[in-house]
N, C-alpha and C positions, 0 to 999 in steps of 0.2 A: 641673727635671724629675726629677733623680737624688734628690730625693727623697718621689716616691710609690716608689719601688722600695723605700729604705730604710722609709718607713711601711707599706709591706703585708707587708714581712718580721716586722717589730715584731709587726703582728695576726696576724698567723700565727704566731708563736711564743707569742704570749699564749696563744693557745687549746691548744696542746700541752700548756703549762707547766698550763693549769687542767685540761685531763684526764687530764693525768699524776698532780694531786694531789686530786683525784675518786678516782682508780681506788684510791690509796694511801691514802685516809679511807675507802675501803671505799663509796662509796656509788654504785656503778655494781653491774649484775648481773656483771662479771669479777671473776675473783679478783684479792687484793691484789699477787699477783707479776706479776700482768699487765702493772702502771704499768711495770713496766721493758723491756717491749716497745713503749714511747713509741716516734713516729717520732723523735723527738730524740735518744734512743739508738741509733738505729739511724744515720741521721744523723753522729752523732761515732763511728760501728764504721767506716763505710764512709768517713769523713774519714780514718782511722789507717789505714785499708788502702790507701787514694788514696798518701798516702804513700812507700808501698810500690813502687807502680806506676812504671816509667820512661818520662822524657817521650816521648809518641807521640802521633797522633792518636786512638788510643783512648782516652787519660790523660784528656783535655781534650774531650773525649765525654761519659768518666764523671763527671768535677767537675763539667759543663753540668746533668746530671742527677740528682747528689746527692738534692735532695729527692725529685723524684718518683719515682727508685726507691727510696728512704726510705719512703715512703708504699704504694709495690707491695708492697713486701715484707712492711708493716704491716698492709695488706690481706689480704695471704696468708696468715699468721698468724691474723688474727678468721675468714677462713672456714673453715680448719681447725678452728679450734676451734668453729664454729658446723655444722660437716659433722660432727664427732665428738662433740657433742652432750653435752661437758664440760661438768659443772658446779661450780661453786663448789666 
């Protein structure tokens, strides 16, 4: 059973990995610096700063949550820039 956890990590990371280099070929309407606000990037920022953190129950809070506030964050990000009405 431990491994649909390991296969649906795999498709979830495919799909980052392919709009990471979408963004970076240029063929999304964001600009090209954008691909470096990947949640995957975000992801290994807030992996280096876990790091940081001393073990507590908040430490093991934040590592339970890595991705999905990976993806908050990445969300928060597209709607600033779709509320600021940036373009290219």
């Amino acid at each position: 059973m431990n491994w649909i956890v390991f296969a649906a990590e795999i498709l979830m990371v495919l799909v980052f990995i392919y709009w990471f280099i979408l963004q970076l070929s240029g063929k999304t309407e964001f600009p090209r610096w954008m691909a470096f606000t990947n949640v995957l990037f975000i992801y290994v920022l807030m992996r280096v700063v876990l790091s940081f953190i001393p073990v507590s129950p908040f430490r093991l809070g934040f590592a339970n949550g890595l991705m999905s506030e990976s993806m908050f964050i990445w969300f928060a990000i597209m709607l600033v820039r779709e509320i600021s009405g940036t373009s290219n």
